[in-house]
C-alpha positions as CSV (number, residue, x, y, z in Angstrom):
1,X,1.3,15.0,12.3
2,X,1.0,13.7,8.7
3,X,4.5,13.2,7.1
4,X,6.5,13.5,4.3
5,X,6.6,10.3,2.6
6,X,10.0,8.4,0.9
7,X,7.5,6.4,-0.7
8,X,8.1,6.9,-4.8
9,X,4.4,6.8,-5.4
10,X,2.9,8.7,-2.8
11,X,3.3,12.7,-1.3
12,X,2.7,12.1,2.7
13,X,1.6,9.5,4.9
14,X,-1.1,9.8,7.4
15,X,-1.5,6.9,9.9
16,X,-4.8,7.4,12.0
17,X,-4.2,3.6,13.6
18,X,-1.0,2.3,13.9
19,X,0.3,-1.2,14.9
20,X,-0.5,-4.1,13.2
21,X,-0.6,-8.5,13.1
22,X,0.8,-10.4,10.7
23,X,-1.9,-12.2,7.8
24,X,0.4,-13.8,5.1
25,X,4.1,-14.1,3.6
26,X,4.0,-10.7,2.5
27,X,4.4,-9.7,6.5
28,X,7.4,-11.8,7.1
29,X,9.2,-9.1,7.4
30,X,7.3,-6.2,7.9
31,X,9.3,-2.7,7.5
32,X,6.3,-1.1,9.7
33,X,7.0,-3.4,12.6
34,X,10.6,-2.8,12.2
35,X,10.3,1.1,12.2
36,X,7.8,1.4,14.8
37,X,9.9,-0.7,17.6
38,X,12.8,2.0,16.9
39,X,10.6,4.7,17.6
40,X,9.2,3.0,20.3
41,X,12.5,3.3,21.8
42,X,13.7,6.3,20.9
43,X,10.4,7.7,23.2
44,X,8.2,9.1,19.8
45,X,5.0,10.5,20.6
46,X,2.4,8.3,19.0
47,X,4.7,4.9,19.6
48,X,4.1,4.7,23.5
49,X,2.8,0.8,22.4
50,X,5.5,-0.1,19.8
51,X,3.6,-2.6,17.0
52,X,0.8,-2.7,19.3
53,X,-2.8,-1.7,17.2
54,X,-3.5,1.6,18.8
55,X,-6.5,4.0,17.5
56,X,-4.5,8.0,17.4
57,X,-8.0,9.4,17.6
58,X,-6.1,12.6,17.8
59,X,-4.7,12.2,14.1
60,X,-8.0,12.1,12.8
61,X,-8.1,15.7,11.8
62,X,-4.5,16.4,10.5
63,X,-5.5,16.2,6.8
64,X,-8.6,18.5,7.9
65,X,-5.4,21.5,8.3
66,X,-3.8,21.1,5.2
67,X,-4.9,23.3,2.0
68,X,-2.5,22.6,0.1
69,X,-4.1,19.4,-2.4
70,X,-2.1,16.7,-1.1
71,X,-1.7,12.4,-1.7
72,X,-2.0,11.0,1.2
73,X,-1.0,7.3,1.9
74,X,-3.5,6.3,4.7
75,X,-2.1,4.1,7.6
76,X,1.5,3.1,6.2
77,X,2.1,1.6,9.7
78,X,-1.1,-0.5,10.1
79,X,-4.3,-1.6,8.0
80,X,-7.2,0.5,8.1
81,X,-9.1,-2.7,8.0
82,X,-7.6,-5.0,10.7
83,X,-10.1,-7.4,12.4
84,X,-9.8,-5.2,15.3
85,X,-10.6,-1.5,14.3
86,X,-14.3,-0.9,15.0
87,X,-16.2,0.3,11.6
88,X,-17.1,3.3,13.7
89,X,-13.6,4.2,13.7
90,X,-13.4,3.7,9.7
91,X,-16.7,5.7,9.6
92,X,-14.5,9.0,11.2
93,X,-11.3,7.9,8.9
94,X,-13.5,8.1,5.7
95,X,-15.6,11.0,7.3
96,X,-11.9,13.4,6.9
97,X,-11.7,12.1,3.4
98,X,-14.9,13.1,2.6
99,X,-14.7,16.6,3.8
100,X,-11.1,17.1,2.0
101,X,-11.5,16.5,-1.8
102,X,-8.9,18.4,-2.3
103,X,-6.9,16.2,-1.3
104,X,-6.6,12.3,-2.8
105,X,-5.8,9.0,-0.4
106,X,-4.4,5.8,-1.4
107,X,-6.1,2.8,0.9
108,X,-4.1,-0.1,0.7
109,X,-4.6,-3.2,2.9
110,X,-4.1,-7.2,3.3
111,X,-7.6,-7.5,4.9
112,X,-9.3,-7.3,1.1
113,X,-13.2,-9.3,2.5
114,X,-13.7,-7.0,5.5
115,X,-12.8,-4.0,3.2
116,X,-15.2,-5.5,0.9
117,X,-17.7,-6.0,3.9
118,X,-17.7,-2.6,5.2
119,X,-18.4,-0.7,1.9
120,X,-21.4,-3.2,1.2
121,X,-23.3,-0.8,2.9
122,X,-21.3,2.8,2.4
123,X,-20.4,4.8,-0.9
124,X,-16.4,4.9,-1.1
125,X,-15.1,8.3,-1.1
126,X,-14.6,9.6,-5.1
127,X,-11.2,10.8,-3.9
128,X,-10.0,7.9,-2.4
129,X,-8.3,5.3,-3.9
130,X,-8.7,1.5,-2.9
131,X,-5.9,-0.9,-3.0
132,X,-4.8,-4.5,-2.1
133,X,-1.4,-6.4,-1.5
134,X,-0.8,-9.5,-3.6
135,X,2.7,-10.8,-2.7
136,X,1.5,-14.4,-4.0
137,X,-0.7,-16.7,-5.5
138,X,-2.2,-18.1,-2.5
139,X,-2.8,-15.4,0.0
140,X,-2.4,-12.5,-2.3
141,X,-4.6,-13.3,-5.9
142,X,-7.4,-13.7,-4.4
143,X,-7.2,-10.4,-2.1
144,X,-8.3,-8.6,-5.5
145,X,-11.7,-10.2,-6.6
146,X,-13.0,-9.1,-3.6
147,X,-11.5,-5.5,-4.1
148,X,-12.8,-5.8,-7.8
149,X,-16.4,-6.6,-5.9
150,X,-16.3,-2.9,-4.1
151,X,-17.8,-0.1,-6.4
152,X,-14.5,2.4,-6.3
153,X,-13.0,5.1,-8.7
154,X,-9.2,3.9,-8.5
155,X,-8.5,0.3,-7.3
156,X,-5.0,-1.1,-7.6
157,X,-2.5,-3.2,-6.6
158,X,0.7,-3.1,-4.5
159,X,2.4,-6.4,-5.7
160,X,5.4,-5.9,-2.8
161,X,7.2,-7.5,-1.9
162,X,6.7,-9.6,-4.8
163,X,7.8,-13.0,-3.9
164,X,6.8,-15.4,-7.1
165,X,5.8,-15.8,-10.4
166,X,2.1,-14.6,-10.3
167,X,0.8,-16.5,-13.4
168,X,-2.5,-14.7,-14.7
169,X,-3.4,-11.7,-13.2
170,X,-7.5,-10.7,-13.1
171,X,-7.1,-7.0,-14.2
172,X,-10.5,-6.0,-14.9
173,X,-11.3,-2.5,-13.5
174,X,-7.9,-2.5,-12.0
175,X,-6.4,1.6,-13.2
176,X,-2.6,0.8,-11.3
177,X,0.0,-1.9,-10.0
178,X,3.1,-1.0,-8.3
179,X,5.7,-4.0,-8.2
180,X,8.5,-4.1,-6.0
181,X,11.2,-6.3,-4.3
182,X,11.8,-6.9,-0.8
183,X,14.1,-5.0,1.2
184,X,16.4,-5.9,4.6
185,X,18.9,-8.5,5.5
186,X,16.4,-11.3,5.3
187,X,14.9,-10.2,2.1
188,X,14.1,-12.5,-0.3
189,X,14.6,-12.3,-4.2
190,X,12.9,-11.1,-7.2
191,X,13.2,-12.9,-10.5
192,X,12.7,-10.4,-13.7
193,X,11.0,-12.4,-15.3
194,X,8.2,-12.5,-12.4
195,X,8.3,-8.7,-12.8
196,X,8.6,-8.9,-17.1
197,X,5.1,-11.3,-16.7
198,X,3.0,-8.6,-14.8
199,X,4.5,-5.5,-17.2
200,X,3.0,-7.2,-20.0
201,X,-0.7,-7.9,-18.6
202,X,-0.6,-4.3,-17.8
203,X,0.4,-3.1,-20.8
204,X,-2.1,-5.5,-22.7
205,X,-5.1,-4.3,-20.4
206,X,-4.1,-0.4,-20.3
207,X,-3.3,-0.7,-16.6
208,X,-0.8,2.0,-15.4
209,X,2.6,0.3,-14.2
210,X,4.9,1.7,-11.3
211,X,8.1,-0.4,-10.7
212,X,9.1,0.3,-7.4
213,X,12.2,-0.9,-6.5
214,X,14.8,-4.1,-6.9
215,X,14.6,-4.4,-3.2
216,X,18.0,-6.1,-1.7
217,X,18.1,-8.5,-4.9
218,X,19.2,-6.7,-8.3
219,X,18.1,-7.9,-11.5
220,X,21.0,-9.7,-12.2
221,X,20.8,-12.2,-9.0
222,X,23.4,-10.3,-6.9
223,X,22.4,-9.0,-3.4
224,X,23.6,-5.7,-2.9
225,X,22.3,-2.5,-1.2
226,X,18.8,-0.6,-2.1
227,X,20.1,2.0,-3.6
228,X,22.9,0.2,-5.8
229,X,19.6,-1.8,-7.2
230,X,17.7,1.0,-7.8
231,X,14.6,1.0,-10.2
232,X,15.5,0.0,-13.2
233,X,13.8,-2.6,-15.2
234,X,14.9,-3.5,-18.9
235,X,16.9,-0.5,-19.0
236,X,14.5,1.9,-18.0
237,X,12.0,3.3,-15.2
238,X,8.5,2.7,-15.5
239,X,6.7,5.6,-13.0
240,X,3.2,5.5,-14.5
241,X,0.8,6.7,-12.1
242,X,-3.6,7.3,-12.7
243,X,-4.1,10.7,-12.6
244,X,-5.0,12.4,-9.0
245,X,-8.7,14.0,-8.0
246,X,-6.9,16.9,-6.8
């Protein structure tokens, strides 16, 4: 069933595919992979394959049972548009979508030009929301021209774990960006002034601004634990979000 998110920005998850491969620097340390090998062995239903890609046809209509208007994040254990998922399967994902606008969905992936190429030829859903990761200038940047290509309501970006200073960011027709650290014993650090840098283009171009979390790294340069971190950034917490279809 769809669950109950942790997720600051976001009300449940709903994971029609799960499993996954690794694309960039931004998977190093994947919390997805991480979670679904411990319920792998615990024996969950749904995890039979671990981080294997697996399709859960029989997920397909869980938002379908819901009334209640609801944000869903769509496949926080996989990518809706891994190389590997037919665009038949997508077709059925985006087919629930399209017969529950009550509810809204927040479509994030790493795979930005096949996302691009599948809605060449299909109308995005006007209560789903399209979104790609940007953990860098290399692989990440230019992961949002070709979302900026795709004729959506809400496109955004998740820039977590954010892992350098971004430089210019194209924001045109971009409504949100959520920046975050890295979490984990292997986590990497977050400068604030990488962080400071993409506030300000937001700010300058209207864009909404969500600051996640410190991750492991606080904004002083000391590692401590999440929670000690927290999400506070110059003093104060920045939890602007577009508003919902629902």
């Amino acid at each position: 069933m769809a669950t109950n998110s942790k997720i600051e920005w976001t009300e449940q998850t709903w994971n029609p595919v799960t499993g996954c491969t690794k694309v960039s620097p931004g998977c190093k340390h994947c919390y997805a992979e991480i979670m679904a090998n411990r319920l792998n062995a615990m024996g969950a239903s749904g995890y039979e394959n671990g981080f294997q890609l697996s399709l859960m046809t029989d997920r397909l209509s869980q938002p379908l049972e819901r009334k209640k208007p609801t944000v869903y994040f769509v496949n926080s254990m996989s990518d809706l548009f891994h190389e590997d998922i037919p665009f038949g399967y997508i077709d059925k994902v985006m087919e629930t979508i399209a017969l529950t606008p009550h509810h809204t969905y927040q479509i994030l992936t790493k795979r930005a030009r096949r996302m691009a190429k599948y809605f060449e030829s299909r109308l995005v859903p006007e209560n789903a929301w399209l979104g790609v990761s940007v953990e860098d200038r290399k692989y990440g940047k230019p992961r949002i021209q070709y979302l900026q290509e795709i004729q959506a309501g809400t496109r955004f970006l998740s820039v977590e774990p954010l892992l350098e200073n971004l430089g210019r960011i194209r924001l045109r027709g971009i409504k949100w960006v959520i920046v975050g650290g890295e979490s984990g014993p292997n986590a990497r650090p977050m400068k604030p002034s990488w962080v400071t840098n993409i506030r300000k283009q937001c700010e300058s171009n209207e864009v909404d601004f969500f600051f996640k979390q410190w991750g492991t790294w606080g904004e002083d340069g000391e590692r401590r634990s999440k929670k000690a971190n927290g999400r506070l950034l110059d003093g104060k917490t920045w939890d602007l979000i577009p508003s919902f279809t629902v």
